[in-house]
Biopython code that builds the backbone (N, CA, C, O; Angstrom):
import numpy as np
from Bio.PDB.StructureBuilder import StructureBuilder

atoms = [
    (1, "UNK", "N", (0.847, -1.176, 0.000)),
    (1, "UNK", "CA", (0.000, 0.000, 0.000)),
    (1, "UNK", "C", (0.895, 1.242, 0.000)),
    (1, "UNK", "O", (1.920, 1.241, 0.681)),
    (2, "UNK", "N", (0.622, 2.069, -0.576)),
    (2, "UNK", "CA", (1.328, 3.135, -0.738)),
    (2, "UNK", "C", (0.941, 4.321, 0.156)),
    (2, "UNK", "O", (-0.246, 4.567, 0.375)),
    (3, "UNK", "N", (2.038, 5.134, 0.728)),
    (3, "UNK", "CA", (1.836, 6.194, 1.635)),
    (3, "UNK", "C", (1.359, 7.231, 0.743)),
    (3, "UNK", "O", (2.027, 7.478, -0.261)),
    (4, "UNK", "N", (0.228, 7.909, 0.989)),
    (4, "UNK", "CA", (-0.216, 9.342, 0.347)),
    (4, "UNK", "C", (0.006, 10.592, 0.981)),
    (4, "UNK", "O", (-0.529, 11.670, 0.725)),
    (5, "UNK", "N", (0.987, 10.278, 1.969)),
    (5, "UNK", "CA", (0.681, 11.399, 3.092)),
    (5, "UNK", "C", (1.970, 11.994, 2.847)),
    (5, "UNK", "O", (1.917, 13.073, 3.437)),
    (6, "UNK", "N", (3.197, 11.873, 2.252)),
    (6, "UNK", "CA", (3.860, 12.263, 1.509)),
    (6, "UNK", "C", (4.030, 13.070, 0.652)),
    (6, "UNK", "O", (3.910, 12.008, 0.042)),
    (7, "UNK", "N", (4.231, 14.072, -0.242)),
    (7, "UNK", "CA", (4.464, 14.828, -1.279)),
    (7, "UNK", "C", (5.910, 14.396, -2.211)),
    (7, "UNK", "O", (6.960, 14.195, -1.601)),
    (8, "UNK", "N", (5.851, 14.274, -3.752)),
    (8, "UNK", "CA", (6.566, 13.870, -4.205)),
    (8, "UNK", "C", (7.092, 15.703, -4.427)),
    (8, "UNK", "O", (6.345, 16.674, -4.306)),
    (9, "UNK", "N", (8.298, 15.719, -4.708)),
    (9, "UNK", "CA", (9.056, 17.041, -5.319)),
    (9, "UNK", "C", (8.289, 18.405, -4.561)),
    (9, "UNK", "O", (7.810, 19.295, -5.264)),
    (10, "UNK", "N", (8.234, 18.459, -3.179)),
    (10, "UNK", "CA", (7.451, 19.308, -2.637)),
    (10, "UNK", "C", (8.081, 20.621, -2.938)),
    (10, "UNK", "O", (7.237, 21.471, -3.223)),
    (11, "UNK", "N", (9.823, 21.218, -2.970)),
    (11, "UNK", "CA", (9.835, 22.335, -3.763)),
    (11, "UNK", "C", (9.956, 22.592, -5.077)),
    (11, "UNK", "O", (10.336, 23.687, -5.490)),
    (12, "UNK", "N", (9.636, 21.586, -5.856)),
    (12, "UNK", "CA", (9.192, 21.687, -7.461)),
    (12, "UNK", "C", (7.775, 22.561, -7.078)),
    (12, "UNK", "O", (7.570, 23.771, -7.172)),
    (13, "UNK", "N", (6.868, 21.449, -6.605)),
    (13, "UNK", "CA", (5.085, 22.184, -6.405)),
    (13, "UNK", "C", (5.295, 23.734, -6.074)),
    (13, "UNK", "O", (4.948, 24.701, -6.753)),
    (14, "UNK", "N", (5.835, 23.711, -5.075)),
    (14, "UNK", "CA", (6.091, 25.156, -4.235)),
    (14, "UNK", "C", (6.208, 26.352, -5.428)),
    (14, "UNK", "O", (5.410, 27.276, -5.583)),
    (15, "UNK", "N", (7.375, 26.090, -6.198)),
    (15, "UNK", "CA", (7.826, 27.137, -6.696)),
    (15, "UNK", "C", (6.641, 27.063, -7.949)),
    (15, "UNK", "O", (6.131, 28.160, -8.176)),
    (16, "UNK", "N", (6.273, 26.236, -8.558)),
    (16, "UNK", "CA", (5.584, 26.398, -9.840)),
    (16, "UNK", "C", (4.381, 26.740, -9.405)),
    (16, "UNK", "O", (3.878, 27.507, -10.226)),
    (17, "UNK", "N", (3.460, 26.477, -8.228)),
    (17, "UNK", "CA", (2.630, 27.334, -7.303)),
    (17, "UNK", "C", (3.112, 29.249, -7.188)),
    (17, "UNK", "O", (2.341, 30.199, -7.325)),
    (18, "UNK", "N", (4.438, 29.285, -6.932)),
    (18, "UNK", "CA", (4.637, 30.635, -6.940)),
    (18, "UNK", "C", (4.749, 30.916, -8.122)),
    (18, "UNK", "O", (4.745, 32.113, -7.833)),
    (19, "UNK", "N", (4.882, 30.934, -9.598)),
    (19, "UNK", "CA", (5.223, 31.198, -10.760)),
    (19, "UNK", "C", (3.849, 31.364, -11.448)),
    (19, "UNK", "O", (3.777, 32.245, -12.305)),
    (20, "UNK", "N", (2.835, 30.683, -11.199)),
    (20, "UNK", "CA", (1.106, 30.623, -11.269)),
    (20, "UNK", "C", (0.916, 31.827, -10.737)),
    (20, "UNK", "O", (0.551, 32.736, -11.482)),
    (21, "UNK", "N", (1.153, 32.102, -9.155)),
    (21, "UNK", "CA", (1.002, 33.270, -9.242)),
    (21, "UNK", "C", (1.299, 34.668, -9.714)),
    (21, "UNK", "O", (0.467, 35.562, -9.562)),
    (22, "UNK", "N", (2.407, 34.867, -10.254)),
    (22, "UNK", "CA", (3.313, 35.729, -10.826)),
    (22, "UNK", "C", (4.225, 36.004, -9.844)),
    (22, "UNK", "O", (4.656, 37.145, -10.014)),
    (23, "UNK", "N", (4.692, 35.488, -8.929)),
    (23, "UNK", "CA", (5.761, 35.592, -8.034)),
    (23, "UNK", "C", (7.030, 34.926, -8.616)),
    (23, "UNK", "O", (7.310, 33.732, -8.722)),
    (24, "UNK", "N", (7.976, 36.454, -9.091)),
    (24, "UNK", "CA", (9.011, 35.435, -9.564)),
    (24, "UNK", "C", (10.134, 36.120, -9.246)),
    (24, "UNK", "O", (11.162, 35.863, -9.873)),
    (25, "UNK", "N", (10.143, 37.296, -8.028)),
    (25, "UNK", "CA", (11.032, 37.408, -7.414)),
    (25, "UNK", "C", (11.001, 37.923, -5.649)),
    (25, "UNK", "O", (9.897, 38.052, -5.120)),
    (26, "UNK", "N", (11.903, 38.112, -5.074)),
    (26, "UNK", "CA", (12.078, 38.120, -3.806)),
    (26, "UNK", "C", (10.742, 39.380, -3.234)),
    (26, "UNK", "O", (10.072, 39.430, -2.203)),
    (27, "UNK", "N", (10.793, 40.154, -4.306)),
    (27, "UNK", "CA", (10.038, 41.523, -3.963)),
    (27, "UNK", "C", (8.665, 41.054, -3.957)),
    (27, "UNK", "O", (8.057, 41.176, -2.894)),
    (28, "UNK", "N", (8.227, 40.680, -4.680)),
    (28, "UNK", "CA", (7.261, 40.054, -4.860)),
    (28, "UNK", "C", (6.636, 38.818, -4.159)),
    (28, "UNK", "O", (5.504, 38.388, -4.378)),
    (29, "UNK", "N", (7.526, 38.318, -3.296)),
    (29, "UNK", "CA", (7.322, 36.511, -2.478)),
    (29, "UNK", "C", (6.695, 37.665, -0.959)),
    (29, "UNK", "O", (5.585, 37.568, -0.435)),
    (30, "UNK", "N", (7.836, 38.703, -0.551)),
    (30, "UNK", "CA", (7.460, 39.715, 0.591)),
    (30, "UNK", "C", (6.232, 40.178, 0.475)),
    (30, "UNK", "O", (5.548, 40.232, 1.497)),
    (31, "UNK", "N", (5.733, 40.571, -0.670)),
    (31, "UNK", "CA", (4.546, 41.733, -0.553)),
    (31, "UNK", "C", (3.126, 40.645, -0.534)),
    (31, "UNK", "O", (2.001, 40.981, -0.165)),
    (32, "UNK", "N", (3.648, 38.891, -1.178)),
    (32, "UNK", "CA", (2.699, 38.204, -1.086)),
    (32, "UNK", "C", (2.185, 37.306, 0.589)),
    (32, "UNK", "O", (1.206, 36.720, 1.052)),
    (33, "UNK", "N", (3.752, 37.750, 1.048)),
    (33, "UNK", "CA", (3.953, 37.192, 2.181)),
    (33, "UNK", "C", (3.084, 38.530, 3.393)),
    (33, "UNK", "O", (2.716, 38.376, 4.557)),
    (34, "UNK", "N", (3.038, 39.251, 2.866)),
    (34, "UNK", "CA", (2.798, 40.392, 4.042)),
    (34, "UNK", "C", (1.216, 40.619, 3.639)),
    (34, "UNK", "O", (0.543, 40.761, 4.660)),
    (35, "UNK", "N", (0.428, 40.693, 2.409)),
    (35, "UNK", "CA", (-0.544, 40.324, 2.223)),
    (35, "UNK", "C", (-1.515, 39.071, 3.114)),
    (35, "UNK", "O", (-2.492, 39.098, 3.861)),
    (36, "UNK", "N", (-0.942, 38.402, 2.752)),
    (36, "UNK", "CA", (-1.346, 37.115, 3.744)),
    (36, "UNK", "C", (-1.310, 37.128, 4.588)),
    (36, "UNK", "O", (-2.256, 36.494, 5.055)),
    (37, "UNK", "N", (-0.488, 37.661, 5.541)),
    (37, "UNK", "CA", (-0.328, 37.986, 7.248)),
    (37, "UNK", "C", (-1.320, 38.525, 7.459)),
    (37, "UNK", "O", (-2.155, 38.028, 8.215)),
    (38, "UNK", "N", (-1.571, 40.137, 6.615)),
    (38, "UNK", "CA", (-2.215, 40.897, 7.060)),
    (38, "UNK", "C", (-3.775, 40.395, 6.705)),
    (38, "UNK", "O", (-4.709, 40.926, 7.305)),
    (39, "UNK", "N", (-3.957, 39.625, 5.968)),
    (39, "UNK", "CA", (-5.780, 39.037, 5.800)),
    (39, "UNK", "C", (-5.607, 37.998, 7.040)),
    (39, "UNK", "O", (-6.712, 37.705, 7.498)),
    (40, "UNK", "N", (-4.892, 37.574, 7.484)),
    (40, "UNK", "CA", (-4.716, 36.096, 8.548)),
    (40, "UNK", "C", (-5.085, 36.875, 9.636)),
    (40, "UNK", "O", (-5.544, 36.314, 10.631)),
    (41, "UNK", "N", (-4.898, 38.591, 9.587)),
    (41, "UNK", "CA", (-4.823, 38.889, 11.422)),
    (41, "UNK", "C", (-5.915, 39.819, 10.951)),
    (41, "UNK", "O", (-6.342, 40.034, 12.085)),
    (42, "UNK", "N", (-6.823, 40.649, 10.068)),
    (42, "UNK", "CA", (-7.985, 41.043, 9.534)),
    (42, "UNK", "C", (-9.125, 40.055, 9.810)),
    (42, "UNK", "O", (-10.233, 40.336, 10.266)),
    (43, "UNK", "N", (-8.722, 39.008, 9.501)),
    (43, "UNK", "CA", (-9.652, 37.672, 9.774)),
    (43, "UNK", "C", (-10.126, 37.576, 11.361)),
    (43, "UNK", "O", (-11.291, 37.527, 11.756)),
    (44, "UNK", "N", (-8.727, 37.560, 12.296)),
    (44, "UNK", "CA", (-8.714, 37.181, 13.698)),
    (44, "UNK", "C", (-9.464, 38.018, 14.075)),
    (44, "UNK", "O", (-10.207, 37.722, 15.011)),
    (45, "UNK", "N", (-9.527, 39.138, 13.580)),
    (45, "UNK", "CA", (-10.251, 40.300, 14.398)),
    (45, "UNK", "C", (-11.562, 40.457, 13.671)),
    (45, "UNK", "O", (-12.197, 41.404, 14.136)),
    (46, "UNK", "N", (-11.855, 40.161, 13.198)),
    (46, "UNK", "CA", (-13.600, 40.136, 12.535)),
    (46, "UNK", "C", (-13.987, 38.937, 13.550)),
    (46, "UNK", "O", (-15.060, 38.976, 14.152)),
    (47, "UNK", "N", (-13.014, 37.799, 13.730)),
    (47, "UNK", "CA", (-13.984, 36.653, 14.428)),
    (47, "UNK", "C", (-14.031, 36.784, 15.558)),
    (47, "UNK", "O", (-14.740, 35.982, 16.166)),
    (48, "UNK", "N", (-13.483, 37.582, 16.147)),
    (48, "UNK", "CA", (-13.189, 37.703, 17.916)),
    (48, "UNK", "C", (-13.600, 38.660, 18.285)),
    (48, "UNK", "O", (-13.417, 38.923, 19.473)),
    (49, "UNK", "N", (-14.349, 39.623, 17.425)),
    (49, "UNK", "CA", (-14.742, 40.758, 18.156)),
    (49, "UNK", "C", (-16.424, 40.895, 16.915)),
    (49, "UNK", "O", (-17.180, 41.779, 17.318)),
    (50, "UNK", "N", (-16.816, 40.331, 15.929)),
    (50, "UNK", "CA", (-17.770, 40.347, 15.315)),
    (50, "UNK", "C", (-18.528, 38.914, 15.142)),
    (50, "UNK", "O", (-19.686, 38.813, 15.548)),
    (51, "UNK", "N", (-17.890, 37.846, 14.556)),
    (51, "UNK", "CA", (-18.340, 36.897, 14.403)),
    (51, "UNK", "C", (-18.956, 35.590, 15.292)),
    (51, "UNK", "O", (-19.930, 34.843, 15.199)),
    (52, "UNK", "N", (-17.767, 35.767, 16.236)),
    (52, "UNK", "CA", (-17.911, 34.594, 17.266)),
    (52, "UNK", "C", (-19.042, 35.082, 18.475)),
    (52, "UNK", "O", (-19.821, 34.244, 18.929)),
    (53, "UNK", "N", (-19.065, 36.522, 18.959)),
    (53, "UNK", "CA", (-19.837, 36.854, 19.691)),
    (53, "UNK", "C", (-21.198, 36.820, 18.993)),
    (53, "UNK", "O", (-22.157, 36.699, 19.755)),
    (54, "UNK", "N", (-21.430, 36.895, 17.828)),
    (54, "UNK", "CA", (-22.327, 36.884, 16.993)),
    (54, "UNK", "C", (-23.567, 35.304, 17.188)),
    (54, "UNK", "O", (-24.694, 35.019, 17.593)),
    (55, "UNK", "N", (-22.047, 34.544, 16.414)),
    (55, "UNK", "CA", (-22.297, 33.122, 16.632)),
    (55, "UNK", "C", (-22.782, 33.007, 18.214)),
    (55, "UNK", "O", (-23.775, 32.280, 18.197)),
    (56, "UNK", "N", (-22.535, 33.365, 19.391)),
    (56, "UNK", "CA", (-22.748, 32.945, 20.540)),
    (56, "UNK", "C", (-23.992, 33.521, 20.776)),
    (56, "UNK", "O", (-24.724, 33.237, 21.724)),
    (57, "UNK", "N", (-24.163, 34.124, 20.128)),
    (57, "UNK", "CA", (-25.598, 34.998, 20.956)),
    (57, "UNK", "C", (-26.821, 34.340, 20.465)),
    (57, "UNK", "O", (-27.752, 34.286, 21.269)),
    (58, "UNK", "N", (-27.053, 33.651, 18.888)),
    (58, "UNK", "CA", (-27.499, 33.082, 17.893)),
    (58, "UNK", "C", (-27.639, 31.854, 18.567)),
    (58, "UNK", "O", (-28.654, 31.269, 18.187)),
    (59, "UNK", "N", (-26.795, 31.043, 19.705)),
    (59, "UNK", "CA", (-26.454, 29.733, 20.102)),
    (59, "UNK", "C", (-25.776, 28.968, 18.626)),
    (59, "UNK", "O", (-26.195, 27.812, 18.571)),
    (60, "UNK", "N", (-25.389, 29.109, 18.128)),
    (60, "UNK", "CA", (-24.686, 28.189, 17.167)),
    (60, "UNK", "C", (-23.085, 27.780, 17.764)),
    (60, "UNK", "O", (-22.674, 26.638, 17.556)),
    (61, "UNK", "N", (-22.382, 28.588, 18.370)),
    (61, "UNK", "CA", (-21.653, 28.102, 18.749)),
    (61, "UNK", "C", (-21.781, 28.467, 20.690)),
    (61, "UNK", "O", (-22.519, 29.307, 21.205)),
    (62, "UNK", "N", (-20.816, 27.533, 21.406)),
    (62, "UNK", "CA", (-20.768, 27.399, 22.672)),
    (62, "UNK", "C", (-19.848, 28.584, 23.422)),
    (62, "UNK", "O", (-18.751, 28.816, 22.914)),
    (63, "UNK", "N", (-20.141, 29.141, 24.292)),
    (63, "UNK", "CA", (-20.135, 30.400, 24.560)),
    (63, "UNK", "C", (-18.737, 29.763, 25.055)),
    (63, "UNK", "O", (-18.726, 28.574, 25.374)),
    (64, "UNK", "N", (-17.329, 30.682, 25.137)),
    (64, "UNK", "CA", (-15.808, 30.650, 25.748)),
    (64, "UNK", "C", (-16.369, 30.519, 27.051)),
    (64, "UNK", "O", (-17.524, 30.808, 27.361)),
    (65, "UNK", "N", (-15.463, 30.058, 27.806)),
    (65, "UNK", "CA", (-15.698, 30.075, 29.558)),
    (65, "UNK", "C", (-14.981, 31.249, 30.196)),
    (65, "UNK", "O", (-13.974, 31.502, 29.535)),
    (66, "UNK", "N", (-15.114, 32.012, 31.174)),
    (66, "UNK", "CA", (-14.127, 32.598, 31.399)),
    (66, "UNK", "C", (-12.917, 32.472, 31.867)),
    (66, "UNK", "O", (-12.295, 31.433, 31.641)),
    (67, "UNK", "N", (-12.141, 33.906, 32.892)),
    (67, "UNK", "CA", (-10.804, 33.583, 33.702)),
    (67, "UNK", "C", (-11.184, 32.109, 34.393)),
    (67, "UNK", "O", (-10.517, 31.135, 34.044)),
    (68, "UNK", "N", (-12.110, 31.968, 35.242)),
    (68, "UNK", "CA", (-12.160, 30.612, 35.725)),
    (68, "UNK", "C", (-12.587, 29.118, 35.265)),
    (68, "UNK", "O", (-12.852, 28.072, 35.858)),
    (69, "UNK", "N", (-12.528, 29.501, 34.029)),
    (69, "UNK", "CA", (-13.033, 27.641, 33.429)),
    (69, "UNK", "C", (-13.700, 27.772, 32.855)),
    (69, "UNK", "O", (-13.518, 27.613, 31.648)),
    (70, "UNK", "N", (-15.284, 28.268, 33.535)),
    (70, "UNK", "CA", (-16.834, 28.151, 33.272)),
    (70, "UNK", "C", (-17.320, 27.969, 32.625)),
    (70, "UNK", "O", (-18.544, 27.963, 32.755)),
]
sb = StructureBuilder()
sb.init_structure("model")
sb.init_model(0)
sb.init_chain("A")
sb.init_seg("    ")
for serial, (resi, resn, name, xyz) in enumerate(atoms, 1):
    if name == "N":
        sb.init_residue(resn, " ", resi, " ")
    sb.init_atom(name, np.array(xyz, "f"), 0.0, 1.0, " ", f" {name:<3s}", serial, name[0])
structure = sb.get_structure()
């Protein structure tokens, strides 16, 4: 049986993934890299201060506990 959990030529994929995108130099890997950060922590803060309290009030999701457990 063969392992799938593996990747064959994982920085072949990588880079021809970056070349799809038009990333084909250093300047360009940064501004894609800092893009992404900045939607990753845009995200955190829509769900932690809009979404999740949202979700909790709705009951769809289970309310955080507080400082003590609860």
């Amino acid at each position: 049986m063969e392992d799938r959990t593996q990747i064959s030529i994982p920085m072949a994929k990588l880079i021809s993934v970056w070349v799809a995108f038009g990333i084909t130099s250093w300047e360009k890997a940064a501004a894609a890299a800092a893009f992404f950060y900045s939607a990753l922590l845009i995200s955190e803060w829509f769900w932690k201060k809009i979404w999740r309290p949202a979700f909790e009030r709705f009951g769809w999701i289970k309310p955080k506990g507080g400082a003590d457990g609860e």
